[in-house]
C-alpha positions in Angstrom: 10.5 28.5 -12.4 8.9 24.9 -12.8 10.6 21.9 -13.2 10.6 18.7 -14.3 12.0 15.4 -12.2 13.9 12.9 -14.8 10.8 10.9 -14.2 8.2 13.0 -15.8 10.5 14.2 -18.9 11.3 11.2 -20.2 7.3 9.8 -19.9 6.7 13.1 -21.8 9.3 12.0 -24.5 7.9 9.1 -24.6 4.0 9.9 -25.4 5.0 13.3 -27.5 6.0 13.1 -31.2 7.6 16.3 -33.1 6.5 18.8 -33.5 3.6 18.3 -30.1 4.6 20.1 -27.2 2.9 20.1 -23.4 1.2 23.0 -22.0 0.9 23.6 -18.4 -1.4 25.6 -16.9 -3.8 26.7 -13.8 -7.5 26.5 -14.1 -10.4 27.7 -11.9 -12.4 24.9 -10.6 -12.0 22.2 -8.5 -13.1 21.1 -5.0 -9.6 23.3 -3.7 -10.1 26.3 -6.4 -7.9 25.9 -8.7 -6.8 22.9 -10.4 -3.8 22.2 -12.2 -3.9 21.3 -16.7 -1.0 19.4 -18.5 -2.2 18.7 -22.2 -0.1 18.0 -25.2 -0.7 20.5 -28.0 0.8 21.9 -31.4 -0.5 25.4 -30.5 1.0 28.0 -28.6 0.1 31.3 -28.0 2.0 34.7 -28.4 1.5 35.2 -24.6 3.3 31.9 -23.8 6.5 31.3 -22.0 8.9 28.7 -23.8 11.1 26.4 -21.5 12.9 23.4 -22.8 13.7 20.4 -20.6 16.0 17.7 -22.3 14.4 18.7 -26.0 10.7 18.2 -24.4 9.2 21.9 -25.3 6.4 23.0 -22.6 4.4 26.2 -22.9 3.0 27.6 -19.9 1.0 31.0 -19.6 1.9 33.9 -17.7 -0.5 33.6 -14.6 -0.2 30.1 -14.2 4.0 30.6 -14.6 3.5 32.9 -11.6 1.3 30.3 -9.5 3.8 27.6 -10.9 6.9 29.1 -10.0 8.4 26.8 -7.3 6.6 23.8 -8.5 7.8 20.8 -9.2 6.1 17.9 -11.5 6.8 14.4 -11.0 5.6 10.9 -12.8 4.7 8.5 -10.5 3.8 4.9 -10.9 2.6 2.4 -8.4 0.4 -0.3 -7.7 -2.5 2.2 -7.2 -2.0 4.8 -9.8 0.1 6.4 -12.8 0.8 9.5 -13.5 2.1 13.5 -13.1 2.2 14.7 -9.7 2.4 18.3 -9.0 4.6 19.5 -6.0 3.5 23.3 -5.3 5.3 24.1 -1.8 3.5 27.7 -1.8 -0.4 26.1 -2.1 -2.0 26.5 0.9 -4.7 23.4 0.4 -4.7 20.7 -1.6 -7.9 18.3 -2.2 -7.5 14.3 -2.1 -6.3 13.7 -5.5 -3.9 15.9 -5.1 -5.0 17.7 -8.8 -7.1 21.2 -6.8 -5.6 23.4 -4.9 -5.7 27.0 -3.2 
């Protein structure tokens, strides 16, 4: 299952308003293969897999759940950059800004 750090839920909470939720999701394309999606949406679709972290509603779709299943997302801010980090022990490559993978 994906999960969420304390970080990146409550920087979700703070940018989402009732009744938005966040999608997650795996794309093809990038310089790796495959790249990974957040976006914050009031749509869902029947396909969709509901999890709840702290009252923060995210909808992720079966293929990318399967691809997603030990990750883990992060929010990071530094000096250099803000934002979600996605911590997939089972991708094989990863590309410099860390958002494509294989």
């Amino acid at each position: 299952m994906v999960s969420f750090t304390s970080a990146a839920i409550e920087h979700l909470k703070a940018v989402i308003e009732a009744p938005e939720c966040v999608r997650v999701a795996v794309v093809g394309g990038g310089c790796a293969g495959m790249s990974y999606m957040m976006d914050i949406t009031t749509d869902s679709d029947e396909e969709d897999i509901l999890f709840n972290f702290d009252h923060v509603q995210v909808y992720i779709d079966p293929h990318s759940a399967d691809i997603l299943s030990n990750t883990t997302i992060d929010f990071v801010k530094t000096l250099q950059k803000e934002g979600f980090v996605f911590n997939n022990p089972d991708s094989n490559t990863t590309c410099g800004c860390g958002l494509s993978f294989s």
